[in-house]
C-alpha positions as CSV (number, residue, x, y, z in Angstrom):
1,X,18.3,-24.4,21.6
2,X,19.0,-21.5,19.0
3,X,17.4,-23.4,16.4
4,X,14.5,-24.5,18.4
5,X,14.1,-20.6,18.8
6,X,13.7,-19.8,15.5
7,X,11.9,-22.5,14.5
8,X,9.5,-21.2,17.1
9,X,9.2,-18.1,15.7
10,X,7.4,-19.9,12.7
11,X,4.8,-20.6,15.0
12,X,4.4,-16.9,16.0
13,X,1.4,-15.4,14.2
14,X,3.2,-12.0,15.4
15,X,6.4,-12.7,14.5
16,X,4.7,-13.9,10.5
17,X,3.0,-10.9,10.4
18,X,5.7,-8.3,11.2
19,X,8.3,-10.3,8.7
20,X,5.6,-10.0,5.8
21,X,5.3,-6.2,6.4
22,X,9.0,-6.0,6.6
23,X,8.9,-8.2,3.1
24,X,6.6,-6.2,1.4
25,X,7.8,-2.6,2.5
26,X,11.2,-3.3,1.6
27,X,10.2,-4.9,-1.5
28,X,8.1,-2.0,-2.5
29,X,10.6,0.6,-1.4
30,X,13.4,-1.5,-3.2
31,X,11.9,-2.1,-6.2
32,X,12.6,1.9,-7.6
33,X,14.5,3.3,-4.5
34,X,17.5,1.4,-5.4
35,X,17.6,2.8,-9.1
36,X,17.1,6.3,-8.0
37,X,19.7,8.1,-8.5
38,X,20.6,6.7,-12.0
39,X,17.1,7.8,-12.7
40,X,17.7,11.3,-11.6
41,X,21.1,11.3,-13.8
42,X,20.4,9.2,-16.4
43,X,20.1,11.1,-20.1
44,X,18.7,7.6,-21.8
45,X,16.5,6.4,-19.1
46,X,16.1,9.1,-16.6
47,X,16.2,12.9,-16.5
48,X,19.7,13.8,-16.9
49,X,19.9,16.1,-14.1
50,X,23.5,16.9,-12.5
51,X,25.4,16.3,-9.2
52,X,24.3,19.6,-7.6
53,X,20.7,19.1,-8.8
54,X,21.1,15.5,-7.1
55,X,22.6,17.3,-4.2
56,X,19.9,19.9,-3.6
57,X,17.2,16.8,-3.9
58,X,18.7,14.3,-1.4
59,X,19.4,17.4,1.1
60,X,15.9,18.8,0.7
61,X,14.6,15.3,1.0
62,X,16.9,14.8,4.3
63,X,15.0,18.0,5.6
64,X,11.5,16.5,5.1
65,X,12.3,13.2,6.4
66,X,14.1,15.2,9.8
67,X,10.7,16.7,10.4
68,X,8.6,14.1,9.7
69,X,10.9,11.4,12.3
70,X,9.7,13.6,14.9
71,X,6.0,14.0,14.5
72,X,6.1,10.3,13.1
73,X,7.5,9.0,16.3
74,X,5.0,10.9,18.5
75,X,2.6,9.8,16.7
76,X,3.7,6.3,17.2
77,X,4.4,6.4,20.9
78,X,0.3,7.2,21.3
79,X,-0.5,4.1,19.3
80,X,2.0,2.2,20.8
81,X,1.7,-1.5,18.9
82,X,-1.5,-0.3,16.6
83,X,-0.9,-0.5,12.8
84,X,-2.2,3.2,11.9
85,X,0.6,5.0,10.8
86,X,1.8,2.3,8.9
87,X,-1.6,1.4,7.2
88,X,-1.5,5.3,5.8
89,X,2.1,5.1,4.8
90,X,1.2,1.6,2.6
91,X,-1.5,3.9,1.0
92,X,0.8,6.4,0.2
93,X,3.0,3.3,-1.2
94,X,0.3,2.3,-3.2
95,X,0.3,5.6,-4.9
96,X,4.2,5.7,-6.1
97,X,3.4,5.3,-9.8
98,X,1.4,7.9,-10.3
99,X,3.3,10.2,-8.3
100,X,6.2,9.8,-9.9
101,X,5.2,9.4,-13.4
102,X,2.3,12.2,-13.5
103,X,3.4,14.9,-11.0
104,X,7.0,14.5,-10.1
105,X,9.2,13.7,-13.0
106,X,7.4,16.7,-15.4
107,X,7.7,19.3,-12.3
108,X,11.1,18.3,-12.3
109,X,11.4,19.2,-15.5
110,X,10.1,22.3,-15.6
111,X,9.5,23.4,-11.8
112,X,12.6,21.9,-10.4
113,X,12.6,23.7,-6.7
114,X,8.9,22.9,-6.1
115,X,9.0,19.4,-7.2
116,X,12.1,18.9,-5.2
117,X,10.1,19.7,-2.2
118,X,6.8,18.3,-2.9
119,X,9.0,14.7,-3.5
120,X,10.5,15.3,0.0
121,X,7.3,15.4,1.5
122,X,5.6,12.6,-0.5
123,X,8.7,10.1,-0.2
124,X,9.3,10.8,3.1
125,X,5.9,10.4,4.5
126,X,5.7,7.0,2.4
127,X,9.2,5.2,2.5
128,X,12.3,7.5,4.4
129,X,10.8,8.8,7.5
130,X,8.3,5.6,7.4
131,X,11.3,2.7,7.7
132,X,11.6,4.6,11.3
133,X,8.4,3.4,12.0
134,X,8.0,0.4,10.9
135,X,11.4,-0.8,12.4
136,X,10.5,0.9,16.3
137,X,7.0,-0.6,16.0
138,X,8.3,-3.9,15.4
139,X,11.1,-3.9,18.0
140,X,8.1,-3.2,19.9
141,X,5.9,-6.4,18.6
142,X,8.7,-8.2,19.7
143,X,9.1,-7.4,23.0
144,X,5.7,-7.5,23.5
145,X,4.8,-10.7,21.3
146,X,8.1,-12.3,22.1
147,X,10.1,-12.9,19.3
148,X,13.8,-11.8,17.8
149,X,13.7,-8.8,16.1
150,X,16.7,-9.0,14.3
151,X,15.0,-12.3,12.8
152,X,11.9,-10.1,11.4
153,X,14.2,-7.4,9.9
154,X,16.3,-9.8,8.0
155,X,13.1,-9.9,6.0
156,X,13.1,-6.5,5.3
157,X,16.4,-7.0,3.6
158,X,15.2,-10.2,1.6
159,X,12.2,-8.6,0.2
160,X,14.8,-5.6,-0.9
161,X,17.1,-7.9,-2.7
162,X,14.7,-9.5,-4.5
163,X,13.0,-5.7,-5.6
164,X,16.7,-4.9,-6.4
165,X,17.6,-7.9,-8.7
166,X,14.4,-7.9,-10.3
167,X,14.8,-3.6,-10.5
168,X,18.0,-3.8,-12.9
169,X,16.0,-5.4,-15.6
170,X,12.9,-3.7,-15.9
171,X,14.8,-0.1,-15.3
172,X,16.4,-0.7,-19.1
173,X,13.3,-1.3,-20.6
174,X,11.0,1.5,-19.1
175,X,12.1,3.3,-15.7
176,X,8.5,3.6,-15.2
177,X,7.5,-0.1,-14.7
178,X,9.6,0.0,-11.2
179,X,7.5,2.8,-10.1
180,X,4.1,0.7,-10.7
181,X,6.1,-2.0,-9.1
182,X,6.6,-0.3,-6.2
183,X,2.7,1.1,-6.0
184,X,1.5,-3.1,-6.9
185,X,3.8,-4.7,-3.9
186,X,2.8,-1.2,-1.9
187,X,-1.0,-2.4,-2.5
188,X,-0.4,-6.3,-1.2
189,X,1.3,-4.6,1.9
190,X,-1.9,-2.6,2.4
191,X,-3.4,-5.3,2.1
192,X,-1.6,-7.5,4.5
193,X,-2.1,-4.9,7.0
194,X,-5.7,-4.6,6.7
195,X,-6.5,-7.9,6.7
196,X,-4.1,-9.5,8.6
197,X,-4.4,-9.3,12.3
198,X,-3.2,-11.8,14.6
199,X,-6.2,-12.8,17.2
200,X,-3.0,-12.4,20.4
201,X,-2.8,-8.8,18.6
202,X,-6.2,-8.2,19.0
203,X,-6.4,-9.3,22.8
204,X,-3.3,-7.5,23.5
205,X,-5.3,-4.6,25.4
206,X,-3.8,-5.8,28.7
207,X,0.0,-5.8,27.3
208,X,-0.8,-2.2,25.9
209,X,-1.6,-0.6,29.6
210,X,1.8,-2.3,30.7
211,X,3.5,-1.0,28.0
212,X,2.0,2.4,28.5
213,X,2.6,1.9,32.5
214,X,6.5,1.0,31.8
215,X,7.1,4.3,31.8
216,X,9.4,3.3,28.5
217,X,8.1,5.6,26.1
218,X,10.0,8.9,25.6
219,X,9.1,11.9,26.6
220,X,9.8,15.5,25.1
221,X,11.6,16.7,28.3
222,X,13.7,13.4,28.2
223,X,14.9,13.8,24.5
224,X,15.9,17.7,25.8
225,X,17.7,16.1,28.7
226,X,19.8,14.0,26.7
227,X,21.1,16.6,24.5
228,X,23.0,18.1,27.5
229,X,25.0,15.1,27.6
230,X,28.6,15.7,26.4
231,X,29.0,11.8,25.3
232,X,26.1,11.7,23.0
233,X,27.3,14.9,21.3
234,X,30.7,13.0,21.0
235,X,28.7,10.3,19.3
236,X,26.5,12.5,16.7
237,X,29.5,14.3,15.6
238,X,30.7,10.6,14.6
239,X,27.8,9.8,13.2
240,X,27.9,13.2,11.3
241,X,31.4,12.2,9.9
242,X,30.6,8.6,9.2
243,X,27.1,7.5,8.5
244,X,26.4,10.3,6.5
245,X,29.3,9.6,4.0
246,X,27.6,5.9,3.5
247,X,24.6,7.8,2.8
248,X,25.9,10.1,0.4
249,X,28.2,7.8,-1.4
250,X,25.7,4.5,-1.9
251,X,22.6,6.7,-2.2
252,X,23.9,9.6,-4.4
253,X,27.0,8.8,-6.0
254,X,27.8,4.9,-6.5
255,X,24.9,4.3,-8.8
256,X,25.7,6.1,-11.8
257,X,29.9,5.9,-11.1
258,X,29.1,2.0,-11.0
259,X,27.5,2.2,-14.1
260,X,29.4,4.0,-16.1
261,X,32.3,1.6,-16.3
262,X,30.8,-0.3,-18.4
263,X,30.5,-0.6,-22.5
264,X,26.8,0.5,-22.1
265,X,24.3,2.3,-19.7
266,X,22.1,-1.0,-20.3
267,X,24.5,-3.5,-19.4
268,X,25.7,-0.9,-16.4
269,X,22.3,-0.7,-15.1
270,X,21.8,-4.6,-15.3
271,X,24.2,-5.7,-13.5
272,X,24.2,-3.2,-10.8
273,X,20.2,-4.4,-10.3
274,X,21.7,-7.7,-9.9
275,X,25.5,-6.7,-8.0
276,X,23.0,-4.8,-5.7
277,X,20.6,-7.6,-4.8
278,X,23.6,-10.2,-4.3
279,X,24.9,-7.8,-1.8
280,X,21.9,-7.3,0.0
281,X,21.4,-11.0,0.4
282,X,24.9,-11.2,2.1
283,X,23.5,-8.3,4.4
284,X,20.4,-9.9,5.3
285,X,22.7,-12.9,6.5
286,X,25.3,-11.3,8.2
287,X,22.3,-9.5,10.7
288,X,22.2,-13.0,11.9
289,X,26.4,-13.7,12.2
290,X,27.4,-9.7,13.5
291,X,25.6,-10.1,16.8
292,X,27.9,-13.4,17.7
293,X,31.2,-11.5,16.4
294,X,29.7,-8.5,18.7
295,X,29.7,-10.9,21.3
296,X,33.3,-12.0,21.2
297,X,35.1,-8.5,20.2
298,X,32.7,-6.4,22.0
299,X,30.4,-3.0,21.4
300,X,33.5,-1.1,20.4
301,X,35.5,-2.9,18.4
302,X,33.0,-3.9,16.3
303,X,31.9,-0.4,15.6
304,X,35.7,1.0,14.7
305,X,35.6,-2.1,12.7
306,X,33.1,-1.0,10.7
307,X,34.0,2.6,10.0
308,X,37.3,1.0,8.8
309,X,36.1,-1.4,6.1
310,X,33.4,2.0,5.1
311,X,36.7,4.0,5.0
312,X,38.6,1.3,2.6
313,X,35.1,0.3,0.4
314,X,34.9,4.3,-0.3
315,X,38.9,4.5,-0.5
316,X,39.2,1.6,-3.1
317,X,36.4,3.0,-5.5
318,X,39.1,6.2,-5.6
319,X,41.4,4.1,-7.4
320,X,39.9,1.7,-9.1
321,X,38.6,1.7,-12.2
322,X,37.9,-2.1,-13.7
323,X,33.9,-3.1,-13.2
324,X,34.4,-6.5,-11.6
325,X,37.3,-5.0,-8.9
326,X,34.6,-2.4,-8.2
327,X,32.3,-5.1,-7.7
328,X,34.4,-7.4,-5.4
329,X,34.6,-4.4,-3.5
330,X,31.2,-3.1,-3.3
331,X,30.3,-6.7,-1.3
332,X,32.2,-5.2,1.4
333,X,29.0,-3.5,1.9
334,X,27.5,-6.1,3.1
335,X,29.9,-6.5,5.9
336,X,29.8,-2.4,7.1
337,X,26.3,-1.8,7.3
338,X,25.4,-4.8,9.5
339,X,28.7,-4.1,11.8
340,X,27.9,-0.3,12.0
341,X,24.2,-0.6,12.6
342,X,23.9,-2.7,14.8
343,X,26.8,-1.9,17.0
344,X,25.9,1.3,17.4
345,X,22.6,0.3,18.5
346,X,23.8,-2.0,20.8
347,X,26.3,1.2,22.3
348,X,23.0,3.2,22.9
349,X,21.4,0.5,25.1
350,X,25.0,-0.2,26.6
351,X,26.2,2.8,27.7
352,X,22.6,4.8,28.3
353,X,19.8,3.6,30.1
354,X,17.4,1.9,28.0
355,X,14.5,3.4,28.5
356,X,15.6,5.8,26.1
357,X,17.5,3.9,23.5
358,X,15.2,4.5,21.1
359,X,14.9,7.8,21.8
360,X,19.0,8.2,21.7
361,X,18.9,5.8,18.6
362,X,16.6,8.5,16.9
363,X,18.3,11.6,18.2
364,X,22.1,10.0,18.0
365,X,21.9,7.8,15.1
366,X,19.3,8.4,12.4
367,X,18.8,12.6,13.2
368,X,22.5,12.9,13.4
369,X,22.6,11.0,9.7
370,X,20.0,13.2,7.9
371,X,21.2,16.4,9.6
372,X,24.7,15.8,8.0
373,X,23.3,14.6,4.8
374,X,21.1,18.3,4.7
375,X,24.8,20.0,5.1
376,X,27.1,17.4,3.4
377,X,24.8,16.9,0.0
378,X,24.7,19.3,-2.0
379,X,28.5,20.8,-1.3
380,X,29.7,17.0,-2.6
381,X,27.6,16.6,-5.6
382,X,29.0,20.4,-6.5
383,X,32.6,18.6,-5.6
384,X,31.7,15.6,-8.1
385,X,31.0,17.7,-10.9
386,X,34.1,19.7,-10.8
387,X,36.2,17.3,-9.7
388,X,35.2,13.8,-10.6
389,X,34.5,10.7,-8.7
390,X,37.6,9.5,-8.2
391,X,38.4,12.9,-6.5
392,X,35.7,13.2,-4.2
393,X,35.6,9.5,-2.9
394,X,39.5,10.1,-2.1
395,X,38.7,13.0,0.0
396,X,34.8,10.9,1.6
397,X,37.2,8.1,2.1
398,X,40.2,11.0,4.1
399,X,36.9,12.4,5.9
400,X,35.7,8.7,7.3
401,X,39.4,7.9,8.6
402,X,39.8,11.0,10.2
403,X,36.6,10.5,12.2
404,X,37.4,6.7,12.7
405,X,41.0,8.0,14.5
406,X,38.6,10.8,16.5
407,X,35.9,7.6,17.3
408,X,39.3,5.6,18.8
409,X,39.1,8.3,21.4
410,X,35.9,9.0,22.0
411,X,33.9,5.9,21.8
412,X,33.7,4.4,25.2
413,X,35.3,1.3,26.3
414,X,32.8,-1.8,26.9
415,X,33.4,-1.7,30.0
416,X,33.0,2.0,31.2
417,X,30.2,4.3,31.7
418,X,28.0,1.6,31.8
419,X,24.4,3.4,32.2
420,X,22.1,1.0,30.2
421,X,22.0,-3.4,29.8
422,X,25.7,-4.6,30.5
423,X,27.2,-7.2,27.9
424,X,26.5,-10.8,28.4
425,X,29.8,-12.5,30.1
């Protein structure tokens, strides 16, 4: 029956539409977002800048994409299943390459403070604060259109894998070609959502005014009204101490420790293109295996299970120093972000009523992340160049446990303050 399922999926023109757009905008984002950093530090093939200078970008870009979740995701819940927002931010994608090659890199350069923001507010309104988007609007298709959603995101983490693989070798020959990579797969997914329009889409007026007479979409005095709830406050400070450490460790740190094990930047930056991509495939099929463990160890468990291996992965890179142990170790990725993510998801909708979940998925979850990447940044990358790696993923990796033995406590049993859609028995 499962596989009759999904094999029926391939017959919804929804369902193919949303898992091209989730191809593409991975793929585009991928392609240069996952060589980042090393292109911020890099003195070869980047602009050599330091861990505080890192720092102060990824907070300042937090900042930008905080703001722009919120007026993103009111804009959204007016168009409810139109294509819009998303048709502007593939524009925006199209226009990477020359953003980055002609405005940001020399400002950087030579204007650092103004170039830090003005690359907040370009790369959030294109890729960080537009994922948000694209993810709640296709949750959306899928209720709407009927399909899995879990099925169309596992597309989104294909189409990064390839961008990643295919990232590590172009980034050693000219950093640039992965930004006009990014702006040529951001044209095709213009393109796709220009052109493609699925005829139930287009005669989906009627489900529109249900959705819109559901009563499901947030309002402003229901996203105040959550916020005096102790037990969500419980759940943003673990987020805070958690999350925001995998953010800060895969996003601004592990990229240029990774490669610098190795006998050359070259061969560093290689394999990690291709270390990366592996591990993202892995990812993309464990979305499909998590829900079924969810299933049998529950909400909870699953959720402390994945702080844990996020607390050894960071642990481990502290004390390890040979390439391929750090690489065995990195594929535990694969295995915390899928646990993490979509437990805590699946908490939201548990234990709140669900009207609101993504509302308190927004507010709990991916607010709570950026607001403790805006505090946690810079300090760390200041900690990284006095002390080291090693140093600093010790004390990450002391920070994550610490909150893991608070989450024991705090996160509720499956069975308890049940105020949203009980576990299936």
């Amino acid at each position: 029956m499962n596989w009759q399922h999904k094999l029926g999926n391939l017959k919804n023109p929804s369902y193919l539409q949303s898992s091209s757009t989730m191809f593409l905008f991975f793929a585009s984002w991928g392609i240069w977002w996952s060589f980042f950093q090393l292109w911020l530090t890099s003195k070869s093939n980047g602009l050599g800048l330091s861990g505080s200078e890192v720092g102060t970008i990824f907070s300042i870009n937090s900042v930008a994409s905080l703001v722009l979740m919120f007026i993103y995701g009111t804009i959204q819940d007016k168009l409810f299943i139109k294509r819009h927002l998303l048709i502007f931010n593939a524009i925006l994608a199209t226009l990477i390459a020359p953003f980055f090659i002609f405005v940001y890199a020399p400002l950087l350069q030579s204007h650092f403070m103004l170039s830090a923001w003005l690359g907040a507010l370009f790369l959030s309104a294109a890729y960080l604060s537009a994922v948000g988007v694209l993810e709640a609007t296709t949750e959306r298709f899928s209720r709407v259109f009927g399909f899995a959603y879990g099925q169309s995101r596992a597309w989104g983490s294909f189409g990064y894998a390839v961008s990643a693989l295919i990232a590590g070798f172009i980034f050693v020959k000219d950093p640039n070609l992965n930004f006009i990579g990014g702006s040529l797969i951001g044209l095709f997914l213009l393109l796709d959502l220009l052109f493609w329009k699925p005829k139930e889409e287009r005669d989906a007026l009627k489900a529109i005014d249900e959705l819109k007479s559901d009563n499901s979409t947030p309002k402003l005095k229901d996203m105040f009204g959550l916020l005096k709830l102790p037990v969500l406050w419980q759940i943003i400070f673990f987020v805070m101490f958690s999350w925001t450490f995998y953010n800060v460790f895969d996003q601004q740190m592990f990229p240029e420790f990774y490669t610098s094990l190795f006998s050359s930047a070259e061969v560093g930056q290689q394999t990690y293109g291709t270390l990366n991509s592996i591990q993202v495939f892995i990812e993309a099929l464990m979305l499909g295996l998590v829900p079924i463990l969810m299933k049998k160890i529950g909400v909870r468990k699953t959720l402390l299970l994945g702080t844990a291996i996020m607390c050894l992965r960071i642990g481990l890179c502290g004390f390890i120093t040979d390439p391929i142990a750090i690489s065995g170790v990195k594929m535990l990725h694969s295995l915390e972000v899928p646990l993490f993510v979509l437990s805590i998801f699946r908490y939201f909708t548990l234990h709140f009523d669900t009207k609101l979940s993504a509302t308190l998925y927004m507010i709990g979850f991916q607010i709570a992340a950026q607001v403790g990447q805006i505090i946690l940044s810079t300090p760390l990358g200041i900690l990284r160049d006095s002390m080291g790696y090693s140093m600093t993923f010790k004390i990450i990796a002391l920070i994550v446990l610490i909150t893991g033995i608070y989450g024991f406590f705090i996160i509720k049993k499956d069975n308890e303050f049940v105020n949203g859609q009980p576990l299936e028995k």
